[in-house]
N, C-alpha and C positions, 0 to 999 in steps of 0.2 A: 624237635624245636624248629620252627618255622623261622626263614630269612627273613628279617625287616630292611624291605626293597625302600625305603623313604629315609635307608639310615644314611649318614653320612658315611658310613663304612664299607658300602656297597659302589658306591662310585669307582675306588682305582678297577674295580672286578668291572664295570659299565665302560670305562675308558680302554681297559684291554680289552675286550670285546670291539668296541669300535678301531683299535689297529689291526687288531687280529684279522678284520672283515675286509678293511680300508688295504694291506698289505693281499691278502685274496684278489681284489676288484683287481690291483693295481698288478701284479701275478697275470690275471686272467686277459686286462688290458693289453699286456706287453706283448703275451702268448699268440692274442688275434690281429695285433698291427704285423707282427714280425711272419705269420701265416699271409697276410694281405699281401705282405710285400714279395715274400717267396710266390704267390699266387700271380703275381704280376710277371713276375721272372719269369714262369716256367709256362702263362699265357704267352708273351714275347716267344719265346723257342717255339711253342706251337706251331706260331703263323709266321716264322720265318723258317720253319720244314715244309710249312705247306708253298708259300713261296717259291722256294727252292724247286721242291717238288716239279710245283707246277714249269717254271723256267725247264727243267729239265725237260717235261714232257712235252715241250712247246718244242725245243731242238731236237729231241727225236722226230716227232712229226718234218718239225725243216728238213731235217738232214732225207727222211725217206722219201719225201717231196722232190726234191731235188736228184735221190737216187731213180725215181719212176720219171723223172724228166730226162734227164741224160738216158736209161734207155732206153725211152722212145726215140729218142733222135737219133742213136746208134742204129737200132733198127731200122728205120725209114734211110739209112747211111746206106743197108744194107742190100735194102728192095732194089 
């Protein structure tokens, strides 16, 4: 026996269908805002490691700058 799709009886089957779908979108929405937002987060940490990073490796250059200046001047103290 074939469904009669133009029956009025087929409707509430046509309306849970469209929650069924509407509650999915809505599932799948929440899924990729709350991803965007953790993606944002863990962008941020990123680029304040590389930051960091880089600070760091800017005072190690100072600091051995400074150790090859003082001894040169030790030495020439020496001559």
């Amino acid at each position: 026996m074939a469904i009669d799709r133009t029956s009025p009886l087929s409707a509430p089957l046509w309306r849970g269908r469209v929650l069924e779908w509407s509650l999915v979108a809505t599932v799948i929405l929440v899924v990729v805002l709350v991803f965007a937002q953790k993606f944002r987060v863990v962008s941020g940490q990123g680029e304040l490691a590389a930051v960091k990073s880089t600070l760091g490796a800017l005072r190690t250059a100072l600091v051995i700058d400074f150790l090859r200046q003082k001894q040169g001047r030790m030495h020439q103290m020496l001559l």
